[in-house]
C-alpha positions in Angstrom: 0.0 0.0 0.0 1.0 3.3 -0.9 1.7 5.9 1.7 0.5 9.4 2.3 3.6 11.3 1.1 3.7 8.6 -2.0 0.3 9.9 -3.2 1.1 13.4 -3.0 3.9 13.0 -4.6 2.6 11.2 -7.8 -0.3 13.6 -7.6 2.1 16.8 -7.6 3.8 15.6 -10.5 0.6 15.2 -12.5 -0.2 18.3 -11.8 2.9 20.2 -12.8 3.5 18.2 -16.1 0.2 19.3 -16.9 0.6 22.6 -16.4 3.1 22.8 -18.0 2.0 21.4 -20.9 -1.4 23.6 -21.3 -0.6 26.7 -19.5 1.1 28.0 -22.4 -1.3 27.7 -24.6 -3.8 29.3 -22.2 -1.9 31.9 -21.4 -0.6 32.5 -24.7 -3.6 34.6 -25.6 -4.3 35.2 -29.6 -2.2 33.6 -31.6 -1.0 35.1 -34.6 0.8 33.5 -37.4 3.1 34.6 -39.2 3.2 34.1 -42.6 6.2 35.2 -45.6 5.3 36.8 -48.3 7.0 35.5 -50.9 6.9 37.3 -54.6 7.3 34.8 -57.6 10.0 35.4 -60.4 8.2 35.9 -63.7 9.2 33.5 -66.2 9.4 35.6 -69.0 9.5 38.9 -68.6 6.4 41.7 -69.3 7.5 43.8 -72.5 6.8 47.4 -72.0 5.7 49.9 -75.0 8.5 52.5 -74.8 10.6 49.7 -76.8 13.7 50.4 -78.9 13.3 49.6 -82.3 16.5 49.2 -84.6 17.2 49.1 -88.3 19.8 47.0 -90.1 21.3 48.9 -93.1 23.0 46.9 -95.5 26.5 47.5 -96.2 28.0 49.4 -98.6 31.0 48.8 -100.8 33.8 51.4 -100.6 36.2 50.5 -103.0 38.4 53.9 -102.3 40.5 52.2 -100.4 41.5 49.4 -103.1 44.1 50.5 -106.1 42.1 50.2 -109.1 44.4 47.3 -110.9 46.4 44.6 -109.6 49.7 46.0 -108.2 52.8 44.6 -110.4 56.1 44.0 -108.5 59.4 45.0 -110.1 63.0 44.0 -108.5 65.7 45.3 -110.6 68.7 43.3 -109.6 71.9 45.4 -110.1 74.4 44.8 -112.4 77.5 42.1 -111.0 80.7 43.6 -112.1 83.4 40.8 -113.2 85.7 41.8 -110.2 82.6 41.3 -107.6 82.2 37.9 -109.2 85.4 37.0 -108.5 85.7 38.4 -105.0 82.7 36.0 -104.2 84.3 33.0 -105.8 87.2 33.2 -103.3 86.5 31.7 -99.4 86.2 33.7 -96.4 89.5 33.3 -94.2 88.8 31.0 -91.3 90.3 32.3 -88.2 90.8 29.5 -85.4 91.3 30.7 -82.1 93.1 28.5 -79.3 90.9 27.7 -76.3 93.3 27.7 -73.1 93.5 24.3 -71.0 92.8 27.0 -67.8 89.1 27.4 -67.8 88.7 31.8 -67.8 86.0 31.4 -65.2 87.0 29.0 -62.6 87.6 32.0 -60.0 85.1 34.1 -60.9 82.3 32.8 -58.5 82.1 32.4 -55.1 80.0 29.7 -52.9 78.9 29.7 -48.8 79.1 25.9 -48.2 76.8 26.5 -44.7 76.7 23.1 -43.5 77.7 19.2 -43.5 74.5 16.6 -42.2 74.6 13.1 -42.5 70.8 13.5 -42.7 69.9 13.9 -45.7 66.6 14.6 -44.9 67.2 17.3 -42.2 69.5 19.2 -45.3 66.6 19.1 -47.6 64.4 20.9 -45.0 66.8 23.3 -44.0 67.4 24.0 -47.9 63.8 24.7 -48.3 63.6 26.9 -45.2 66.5 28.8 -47.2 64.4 28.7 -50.1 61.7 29.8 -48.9 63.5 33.2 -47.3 65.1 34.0 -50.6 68.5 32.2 -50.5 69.7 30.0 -53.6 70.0 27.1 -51.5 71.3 23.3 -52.6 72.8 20.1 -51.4 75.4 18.2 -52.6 76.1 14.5 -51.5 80.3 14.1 -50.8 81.8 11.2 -48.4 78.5 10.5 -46.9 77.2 14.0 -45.9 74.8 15.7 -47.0 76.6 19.7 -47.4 73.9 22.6 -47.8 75.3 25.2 -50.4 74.3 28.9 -50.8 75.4 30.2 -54.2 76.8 30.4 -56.6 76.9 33.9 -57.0 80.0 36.5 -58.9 79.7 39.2 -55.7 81.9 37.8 -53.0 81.0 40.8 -50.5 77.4 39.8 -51.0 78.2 36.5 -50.0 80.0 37.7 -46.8 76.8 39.7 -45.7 74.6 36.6 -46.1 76.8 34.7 -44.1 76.7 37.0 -41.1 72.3 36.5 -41.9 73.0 32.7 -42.0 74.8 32.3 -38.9 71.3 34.2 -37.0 69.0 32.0 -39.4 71.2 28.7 -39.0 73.0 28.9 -35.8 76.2 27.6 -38.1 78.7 29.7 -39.6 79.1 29.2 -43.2 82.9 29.0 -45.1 83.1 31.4 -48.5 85.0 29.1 -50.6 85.6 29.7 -55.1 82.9 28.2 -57.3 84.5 26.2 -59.5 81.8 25.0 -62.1 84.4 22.7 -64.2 84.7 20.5 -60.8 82.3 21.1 -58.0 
């Protein structure tokens, strides 16, 4: 058997879902509904009176601008002299000109070899880091490192400054050593 308080209880709840489902609406008053108004697009679209009207002409010919007969093309070739004839007859002198075993431009570049990494991955990152500020960065694989390159470049005081802005970027100080395109 249910008790007292237990039948309250039940009873209190009853009453409170209730009202809280229907006082609401009681209380709500009139309801008005709201409703959008929603204009339709026209399929095609109403024509009004004031329309522009426009006439084709046909064209006209305007032969002004045409010469009146075919043009004729006359090249006069000049008269060939017996000396010129002969002058052609006879081969141009062939100069040969000695290239030097010394290659002219072996010291005329200069490289920043920045680092060595065995690596190789952590030198092609910090090659595109360098790439990626402006630096014309490369690796090149020698005795089983990995050596990031700056350069080559023909101003050897540039090459100095950007060594000082390496060291900050890097944390390594780079060597300024000659390009030497013939043997890398």
């Amino acid at each position: 058997m249910a008790s007292k308080f237990q039948n309250r209880l039940v009873g209190t709840v009853i009453l409170v879902s209730l009202g809280a489902i229907f006082l609401p609406d009681v209380l709500d008053g009139k309801k008005t509904h709201y409703q959008e108004e929603i204009a339709s697009i026209p399929i095609k679209p109403e024509l009004q009176s004031d329309v522009e009207t426009f006439e084709v002409l046909q064209p006209e010919e305007d032969n002004s601008a045409l010469p009146p007969t075919p043009v004729e093309v006359v090249v006069e070739t000049p008269p060939q002299d017996e000396k010129e004839a002969v002058v052609d007859d006879k081969p141009l002198p062939v100069v040969v000109k000695e290239v030097p075993e010394k290659n002219e431009y072996q010291d005329s570049a200069w490289i920043i070899q920045l680092m060595a990494l065995k690596n190789a991955d952590n030198a092609k990152n910090v090659v595109k880091d360098l790439q990626k500020r402006g630096y014309q960065a490369h690796t090149k694989l020698e005795n089983g490192f990995t050596r990031v390159i700056i350069g080559p470049d023909v101003s050897k005081n540039k090459l100095e400054r950007q060594i000082l802005e390496l060291e900050k970027i890097t944390g390594s100080k780079g060597r300024l050593l000659k390009f030497k395109p013939l043997n890398p």
